[in-house]
N, C-alpha and C positions, 0 to 999 in steps of 0.2 A: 910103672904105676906111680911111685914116688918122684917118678921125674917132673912126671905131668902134673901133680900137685903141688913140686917144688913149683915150675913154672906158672900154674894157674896163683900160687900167692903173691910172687914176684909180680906181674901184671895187677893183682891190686893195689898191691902197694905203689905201682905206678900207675895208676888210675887216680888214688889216691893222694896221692904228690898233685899231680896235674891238677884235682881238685880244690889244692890248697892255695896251688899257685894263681890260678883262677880269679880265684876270690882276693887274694894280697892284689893281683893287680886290678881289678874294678875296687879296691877299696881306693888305694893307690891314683889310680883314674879322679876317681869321685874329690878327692882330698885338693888336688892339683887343680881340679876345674873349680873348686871353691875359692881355695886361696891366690887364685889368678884370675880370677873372671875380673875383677875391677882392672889389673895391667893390661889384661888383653882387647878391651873396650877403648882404654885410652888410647894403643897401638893402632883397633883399627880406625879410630873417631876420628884421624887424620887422613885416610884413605878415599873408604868406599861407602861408610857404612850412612852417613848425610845424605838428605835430598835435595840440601840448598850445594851449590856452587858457584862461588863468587863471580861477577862479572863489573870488572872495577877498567872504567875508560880511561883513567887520567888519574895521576896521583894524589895525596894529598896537598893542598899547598902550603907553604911552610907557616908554623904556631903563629910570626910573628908578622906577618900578611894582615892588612886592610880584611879581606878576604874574609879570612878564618876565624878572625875575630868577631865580624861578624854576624858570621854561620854558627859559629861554634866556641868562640869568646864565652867570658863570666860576665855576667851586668855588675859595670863596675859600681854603679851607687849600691848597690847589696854588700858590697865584699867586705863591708865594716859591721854586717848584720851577721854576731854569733850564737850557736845556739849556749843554752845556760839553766836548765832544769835543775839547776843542786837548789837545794830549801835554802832560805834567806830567813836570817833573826833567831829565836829559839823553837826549833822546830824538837819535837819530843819524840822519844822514842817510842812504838810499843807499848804497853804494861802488860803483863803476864796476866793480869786477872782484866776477861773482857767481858763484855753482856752476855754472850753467847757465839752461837754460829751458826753462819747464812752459807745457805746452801741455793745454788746460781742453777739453774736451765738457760740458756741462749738458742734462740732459734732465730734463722736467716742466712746469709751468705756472707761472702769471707770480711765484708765492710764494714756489716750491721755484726756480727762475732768480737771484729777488734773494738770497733766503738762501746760494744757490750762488757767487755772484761775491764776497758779502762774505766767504767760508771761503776761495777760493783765494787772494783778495789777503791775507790774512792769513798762510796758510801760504807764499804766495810772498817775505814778510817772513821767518818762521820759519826758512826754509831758506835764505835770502840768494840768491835766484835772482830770472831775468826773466823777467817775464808775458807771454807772448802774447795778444794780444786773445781771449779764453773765448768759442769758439763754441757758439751756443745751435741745438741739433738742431731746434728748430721753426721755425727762422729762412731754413732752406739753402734752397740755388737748390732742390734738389730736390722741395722741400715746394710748389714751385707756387708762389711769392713775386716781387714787384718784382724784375728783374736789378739794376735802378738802387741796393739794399740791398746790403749784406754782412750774414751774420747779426747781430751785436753791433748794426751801425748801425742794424737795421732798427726794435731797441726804446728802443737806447739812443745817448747821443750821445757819441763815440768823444774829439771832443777835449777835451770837460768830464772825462772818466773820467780822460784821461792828463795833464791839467794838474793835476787835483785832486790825486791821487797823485803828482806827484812828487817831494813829502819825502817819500815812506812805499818805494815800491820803483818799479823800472824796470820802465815797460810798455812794447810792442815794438807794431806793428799786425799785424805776422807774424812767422813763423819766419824766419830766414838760409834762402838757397838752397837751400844743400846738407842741410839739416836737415829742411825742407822736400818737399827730394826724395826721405832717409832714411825721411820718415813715408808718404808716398804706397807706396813698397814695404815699411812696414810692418818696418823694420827697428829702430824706438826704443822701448823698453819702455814696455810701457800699462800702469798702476794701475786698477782698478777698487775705486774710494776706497769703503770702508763709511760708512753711516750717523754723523755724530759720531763720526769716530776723534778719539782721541787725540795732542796733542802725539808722545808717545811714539811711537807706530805712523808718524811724519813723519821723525822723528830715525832710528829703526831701521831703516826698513821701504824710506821713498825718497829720505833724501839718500843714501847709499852710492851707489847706483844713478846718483843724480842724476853727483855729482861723477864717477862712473867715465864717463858715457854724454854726459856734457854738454846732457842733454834727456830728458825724461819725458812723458808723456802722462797726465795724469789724467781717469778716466769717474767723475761725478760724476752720478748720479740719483736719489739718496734725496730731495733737497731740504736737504743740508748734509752737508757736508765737514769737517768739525771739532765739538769740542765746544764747548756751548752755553755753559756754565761751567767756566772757566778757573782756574788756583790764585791766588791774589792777586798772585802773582807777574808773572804774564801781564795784568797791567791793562790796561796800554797795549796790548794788542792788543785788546782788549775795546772801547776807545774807539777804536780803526784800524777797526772794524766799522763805528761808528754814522758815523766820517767819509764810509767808504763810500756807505753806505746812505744818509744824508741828507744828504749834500753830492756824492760825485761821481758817482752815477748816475742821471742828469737824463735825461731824456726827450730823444729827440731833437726839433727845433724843433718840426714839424707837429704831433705829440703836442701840445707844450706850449700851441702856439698854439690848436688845437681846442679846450682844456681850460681856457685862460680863456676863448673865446670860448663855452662852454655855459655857466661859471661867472658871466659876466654877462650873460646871456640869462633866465639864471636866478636870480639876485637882482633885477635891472633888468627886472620883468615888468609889463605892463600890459596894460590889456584895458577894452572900453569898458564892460563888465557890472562891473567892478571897483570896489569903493567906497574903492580904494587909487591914491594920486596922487600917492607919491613912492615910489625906489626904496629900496634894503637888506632888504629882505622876507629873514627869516632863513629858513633851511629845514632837513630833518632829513636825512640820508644814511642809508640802512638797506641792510646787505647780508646775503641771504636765507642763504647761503651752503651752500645746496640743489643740489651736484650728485649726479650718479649715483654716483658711487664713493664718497664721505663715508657716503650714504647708504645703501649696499653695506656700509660696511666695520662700521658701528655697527647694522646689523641693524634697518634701519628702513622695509621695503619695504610696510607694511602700513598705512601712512600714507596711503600712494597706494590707485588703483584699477586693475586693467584691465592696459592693455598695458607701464603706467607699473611698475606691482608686478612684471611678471613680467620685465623689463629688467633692473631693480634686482636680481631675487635670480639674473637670469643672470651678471650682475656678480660677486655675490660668491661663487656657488661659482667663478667662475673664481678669486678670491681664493684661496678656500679649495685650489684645485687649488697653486698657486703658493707657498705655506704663509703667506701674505700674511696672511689672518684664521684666526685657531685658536679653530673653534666650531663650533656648527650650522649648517646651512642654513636651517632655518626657526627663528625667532624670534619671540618675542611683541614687537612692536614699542609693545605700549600700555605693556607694563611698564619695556622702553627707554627712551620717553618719559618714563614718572613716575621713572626715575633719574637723569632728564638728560643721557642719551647719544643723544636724536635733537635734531634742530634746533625750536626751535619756526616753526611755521609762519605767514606774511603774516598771517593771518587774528589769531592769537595776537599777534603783535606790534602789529595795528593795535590790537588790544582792549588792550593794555598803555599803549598812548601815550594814546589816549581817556582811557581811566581817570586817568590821571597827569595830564592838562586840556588836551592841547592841542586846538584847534578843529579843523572838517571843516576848514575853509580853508587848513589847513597844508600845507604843498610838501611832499613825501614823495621824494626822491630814491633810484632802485632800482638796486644796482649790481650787478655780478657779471658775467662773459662768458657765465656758465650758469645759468637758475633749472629746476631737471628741474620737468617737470609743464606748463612752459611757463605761456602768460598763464591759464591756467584757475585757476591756483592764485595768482593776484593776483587774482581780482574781488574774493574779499571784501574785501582791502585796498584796493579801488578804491570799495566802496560804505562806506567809511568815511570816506575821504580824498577830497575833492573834484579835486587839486590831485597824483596822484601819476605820476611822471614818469620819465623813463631817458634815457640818450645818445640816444637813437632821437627822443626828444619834442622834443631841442633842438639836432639839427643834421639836415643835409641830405645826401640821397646823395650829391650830387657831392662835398659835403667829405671822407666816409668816402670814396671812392675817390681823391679826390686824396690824403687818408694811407696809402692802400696802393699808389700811385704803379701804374707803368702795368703793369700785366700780360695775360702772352699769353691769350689766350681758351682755353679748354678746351675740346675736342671731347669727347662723347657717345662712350662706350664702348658697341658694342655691344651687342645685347641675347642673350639665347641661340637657338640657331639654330630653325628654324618646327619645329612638333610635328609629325611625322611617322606617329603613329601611327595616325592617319587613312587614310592611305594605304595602311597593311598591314594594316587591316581589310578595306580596300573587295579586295584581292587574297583573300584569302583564302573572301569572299564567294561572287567569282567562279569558286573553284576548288571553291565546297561538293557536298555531292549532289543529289539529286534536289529540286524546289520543288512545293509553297509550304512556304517557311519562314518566321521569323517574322523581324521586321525587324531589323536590328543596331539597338546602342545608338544613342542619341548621342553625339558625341565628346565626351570630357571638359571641362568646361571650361577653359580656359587659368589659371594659377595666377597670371598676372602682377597680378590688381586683389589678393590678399591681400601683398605685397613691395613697395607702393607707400611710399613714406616712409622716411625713415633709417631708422626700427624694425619695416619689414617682415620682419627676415630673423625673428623672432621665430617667425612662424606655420609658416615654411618648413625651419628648421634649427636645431639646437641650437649650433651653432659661431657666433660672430659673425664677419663677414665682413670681409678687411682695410680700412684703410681706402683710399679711393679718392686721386686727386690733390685734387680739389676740396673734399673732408673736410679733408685736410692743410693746404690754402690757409685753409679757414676756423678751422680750430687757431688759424694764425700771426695772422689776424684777431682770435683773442680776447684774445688778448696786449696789441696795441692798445687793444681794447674796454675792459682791465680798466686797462691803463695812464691813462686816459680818467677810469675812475671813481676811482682810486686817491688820484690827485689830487684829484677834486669831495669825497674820502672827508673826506681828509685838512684842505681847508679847509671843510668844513661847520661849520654851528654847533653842531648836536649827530649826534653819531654812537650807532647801537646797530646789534648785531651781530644774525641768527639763528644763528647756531652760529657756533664758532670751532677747527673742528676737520677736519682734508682727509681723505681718502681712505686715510692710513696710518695714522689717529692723530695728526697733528702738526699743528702749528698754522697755519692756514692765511690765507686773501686778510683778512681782518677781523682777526685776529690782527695782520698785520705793520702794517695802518691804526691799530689801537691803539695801538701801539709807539711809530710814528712820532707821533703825535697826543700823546702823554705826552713823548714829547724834547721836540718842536717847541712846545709850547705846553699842556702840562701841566694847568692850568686850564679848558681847554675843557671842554664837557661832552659827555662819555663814558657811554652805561649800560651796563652788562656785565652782564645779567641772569641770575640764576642759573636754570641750567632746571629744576631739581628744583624750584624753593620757586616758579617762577611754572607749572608745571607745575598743582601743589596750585592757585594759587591760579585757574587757568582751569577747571579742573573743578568745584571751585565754585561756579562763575554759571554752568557751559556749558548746564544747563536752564532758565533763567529769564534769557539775555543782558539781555534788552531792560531790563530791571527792578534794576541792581546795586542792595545797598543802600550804605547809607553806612560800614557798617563796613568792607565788601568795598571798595570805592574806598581805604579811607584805608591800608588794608593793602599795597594796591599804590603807591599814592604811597611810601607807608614801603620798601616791597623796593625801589623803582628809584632811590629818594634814598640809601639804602643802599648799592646795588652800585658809587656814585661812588667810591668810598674803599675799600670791601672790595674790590670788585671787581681793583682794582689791588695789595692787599694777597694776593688768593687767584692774582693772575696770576704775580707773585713766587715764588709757593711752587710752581705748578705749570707755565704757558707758558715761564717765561722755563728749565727744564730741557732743552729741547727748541728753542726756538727765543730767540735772545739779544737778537733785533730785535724779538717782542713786548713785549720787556721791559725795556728799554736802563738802569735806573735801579740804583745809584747812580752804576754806571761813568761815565757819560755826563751826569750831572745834578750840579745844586749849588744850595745854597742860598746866599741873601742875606744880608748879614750881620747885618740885624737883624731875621733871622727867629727866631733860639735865641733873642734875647730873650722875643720874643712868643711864641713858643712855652710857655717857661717860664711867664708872666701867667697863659695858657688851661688852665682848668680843665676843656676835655671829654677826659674818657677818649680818645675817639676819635684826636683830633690826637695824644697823645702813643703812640699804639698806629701811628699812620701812621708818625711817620716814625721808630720803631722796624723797622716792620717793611720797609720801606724801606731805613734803612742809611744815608742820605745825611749824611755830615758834612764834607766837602768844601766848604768857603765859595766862593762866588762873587768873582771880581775886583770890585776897586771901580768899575773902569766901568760895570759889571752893576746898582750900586745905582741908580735912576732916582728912587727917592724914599722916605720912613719908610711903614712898614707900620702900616694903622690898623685895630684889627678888634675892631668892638665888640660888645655882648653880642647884639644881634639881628640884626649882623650872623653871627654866628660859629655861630649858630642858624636862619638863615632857609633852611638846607638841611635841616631837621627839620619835618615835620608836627603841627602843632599839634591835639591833643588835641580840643578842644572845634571844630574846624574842621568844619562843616556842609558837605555838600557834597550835590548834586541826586541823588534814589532815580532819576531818567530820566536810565538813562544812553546809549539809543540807544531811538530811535522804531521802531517797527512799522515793517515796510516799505509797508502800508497808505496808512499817512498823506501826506499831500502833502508836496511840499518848502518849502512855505514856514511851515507850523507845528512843521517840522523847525528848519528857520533858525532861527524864534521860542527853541523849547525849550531850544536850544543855545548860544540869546545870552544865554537865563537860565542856565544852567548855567554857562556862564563868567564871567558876571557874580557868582555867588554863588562861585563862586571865587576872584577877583581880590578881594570883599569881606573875603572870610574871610582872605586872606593879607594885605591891610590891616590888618586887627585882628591878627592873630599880630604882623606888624612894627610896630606901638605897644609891644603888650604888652611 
């Protein structure tokens, strides 16, 4: 008997062990999957885990190549254009004792947000008051978002914003208590700020206010809060903008870390089908800039087909309801197009970059949070471009949800309650006269398969429907999404825009990549295509694609070499009235000092038209100069097409043909390119 209960304790206590060790090793488990998940993503992010796979015909040709320079060259009349945001003369600091403090709402997307935070910090200067951290309506716990976030933190990073800022004004992370608690009962006067007010309307309208109440609320939703252009007077706040915008509102970490890690996923590409075996692979950024309200608002629904058209023009009479757009409802959208007021389309732009020489093998990077029409309207950019790509091709779901950190799950609202009208046939049946009668119907079908998909309410109601919690979560997602691309925009080697124009009329997600792109490094190359004149010229070849000839080729070299330099001469005269971050220059820019010399030597019209129209005469510091500017005659020309330039009448194959007398065609094609831009750089 004492045996059996020596033995029955021995077996718990190894039950018990067993139950210790258990748990050590799912702790164990759990710990290892934590603190490796980032190395084991990187391990497999080179394997399996991508859906792009490089398909690269031909290699690069070498940096110092006719060629490359220019596909992929600087414009060298820029390369003396630096940027220069530090305050000029006695710029003051701060005072600890301010009017008060303004408290920011920002509603809109990720364009009209940035353009919103550089307006308040500037008016929060203007009026000598303290900022409270600008919360962004798409950001809030409400919206379905990380707890783990506050709105500001969730896109941006809170302690670069308030270190960067402060020599410029006092930012707070919240209101004082009781201010705080004043605003929760809705006791401190709210501004509902117009579109580009004026200085004036800040001085009149809400310091009084400020200084009597010790606290303001401003509702900022047009996508800026002040004017674009300032009196000369107001410089230095013009360059307090760009400090903003391109120094203190930095992404916060996981943003930044996602975005170099796509960014050299995506230069550093390899693939065993690849006849390329070193990295730096330059690539293009293009954003479509194709969504539903832009495309609502410029009357261009006719582009589309189908459920996509009748979305769009429900959009803008809701416009038109709201006094939003002042016009018709139905438009001729072909005529739109040939005046340059729709987007050109994937299709248009891959036919623009071909023609201009670059190979299928080129990386085509696609950015935006929104392309309407969906991937249907990238095939043909897909069967042009071997090699084209988006955030989706070069990261993994668990990274996009570790950047949206951990949120509650969503339940399933509901569906409407079971059709009953079945029911009060069959009663009715039973209570008829005398039989035989003939049989009832059958019941209706159910309406639920035409409401399937976000754009069912289409078929079922004129009203569109609010939006849901999970709509909302995915808003706050695109903010991300764009944050993501904003960046890959910005360090691309060449950038080109499809439209550059949002939903009101104003400048929008590509617009503010320019801006930044012309501060930051000025020289890159930029196309800013005119849509009237490449409009003409895609109509054109649009019956005879396959077959360009050679005059039609060199015409579009000629517009997209072109809009290097115009293009930022026509932004000046018209983006930068509306938005100041498309167009930071000369506020924010300087030249080198022995650029006026060389400037004077050069005899094309062009350079002395740039930096007339431009403005820039503000020298650069002498730390600035890194070395003498040398710009010889074919260099100062190898941005111009040369006249007698032969270029291939096949400009794209049958779709017929195989792919590897595609390859062939095309290796001739860029070969008698590369020839012909050799002989121009002799000449």
């Amino acid at each position: 008997m004492k045996g059996e209960l020596k033995m029955k304790s021995k077996m718990k206590w190894v039950g018990l062990f067993g139950l210790v060790l258990s748990a050590f090793s799912i702790f164990i488990h759990f710990l290892l999957a934590r603190f490796t998940q980032m190395g084991a993503a990187d391990y497999e992010s080179s394997i399996t885990i991508f859906s792009w796979r490089p398909i690269f015909e031909k290699p690069i040709p070498p940096t110092n190549s006719p060629s490359h320079r220019r596909l992929w060259g600087p414009v060298k009349r820029l390369e003396s254009l630096y940027p220069d945001s530090n305050p000029q003369g006695n710029y003051a600091d701060p005072v600890s004792q301010t009017n008060g403090f303004i408290f920011v709402r920002i509603r809109g997307g990720f364009h009209e947000i940035r353009n919103s935070i550089c307006d308040v910090v500037v008016v929060a200067r203007l009026l000598n008051a303290t900022l409270a951290m600008p919360e962004i309506q798409s950001t809030t716990s409400s919206k379905g978002i990380s707890s783990q976030f506050k709105s500001f933190a969730y896109l941006y990073n809170e302690e670069q914003f308030v270190l960067s800022l402060a020599k410029d004004i006092t930012v707070v992370r919240t209101l004082p208590k009781e201010l705080k608690g004043a605003r929760r009962k809705k006791e401190i006067p709210v501004f509902r700020v117009p579109y580009s007010a004026s200085p004036f309307y800040y001085f009149h309208h809400v310091l009084p206010v400020l200084k009597s109440h010790s606290v303001v609320e401003l509702v900022v939703s047009e996508g800026g809060c002040l004017k674009a252009t300032l009196p000369p007077d107001f410089e230095e706040y013009q360059r307090l903008r760009c400090r903003v915008s391109f120094h203190a509102l930095k992404f916060r970490q996981e943003v930044q870390e996602l975005s170099a890690k796509i960014l050299q996923r995506q230069v550093h590409c390899f693939s065993q089908l690849s006849l390329l075996r070193a990295p730096g692979r330059p690539f293009i950024a293009f954003d479509p800039g194709m969504t539903r309200e832009s495309l609502a608002y410029h009357g261009c629904a006719e582009l589309f087909q189908d459920v996509h058209t009748e979305l769009i023009q429900h959009k803008r009479s809701w416009m038109i309801k709201r006094g939003i757009v002042k016009g018709k409802l139905s438009i001729n959208s072909a005529e739109e197009r040939l005046k340059g007021s729709c987007p050109l389309m994937p299709e248009e732009i891959g036919t623009l970059l071909r023609a201009y020489g670059y190979s299928r093998d080129t990386i085509i990077y696609v950015s935006g949070g929104e392309v309407f029409g969906g991937q249907r309207t990238l095939i043909p950019l897909h069967a042009m471009f071997e090699n084209v790509i988006d955030r989706t091709s070069l990261s993994t779901p668990w990274e996009m949800i570790r950047l949206y950190g951990q949120e509650v799950k969503l339940v399933d609202t509901p569906g409407p309650p079971p059709f009953t009208e079945e029911v009060t046939k069959r009663a009715a049946w039973k209570n008829a006269g005398p039989r035989p009668r003939p049989l009832p119907p059958p019941p209706a079908r159910p309406k639920s398969y035409n409401i399937e998909g976000w754009w069912g309410w289409v078929a079922e109601s004129d009203n569109e429907p609010d939006s849901t919690v999970m709509e909302l979560r995915t808003n706050a997602h695109k903010l991300l999404w764009e944050a993501i691309d904003y960046v890959i925009c910005v360090e691309a080697d060449v950038f080109i825009p499809g439209f550059d124009l949002d939903g009101k009329g104003h400048p929008n997600f590509a617009s503010l990549v320019m801006g930044h792109r012309l501060y930051q490094s000025a020289a890159s190359k930029t196309f800013r295509p005119d849509r009237k004149e490449a409009a003409k010229l895609l109509d054109e070849i649009r019956q005879h694609m396959h077959h360009a000839n050679r005059t039609w080729l060199e015409s579009v070299r000629r517009h997209l070499t072109k809009t290097l330099l115009d293009g930022i001469i026509e932004a000046s005269n018209k983006s930068k009235l509306q938005s100041f971050l498309s167009h930071p220059v000369p506020e924010c820019s300087c030249l080198r000092r022995d650029s006026f010399e060389v400037s004077k030597n050069s005899s094309s019209p062009s350079t002395s038209q740039l930096w007339k129209a431009l403005s820039v005469t503000r020298r650069c510091p002498a730390w600035m100069d890194s070395g003498p500017i040398s710009l010889s005659k074919d260099k100062e020309n190898e941005e111009v097409v040369d006249e007698d330039d032969s270029v291939s009448e096949l400009f794209f194959r049958e779709s017929a043909e195989n792919h590897e007398g595609d390859a062939e065609v095309n290796n001739k094609e860029e070969n008698q390119f590369e020839d012909q831009e050799d002989e121009g750089g002799d000449r």
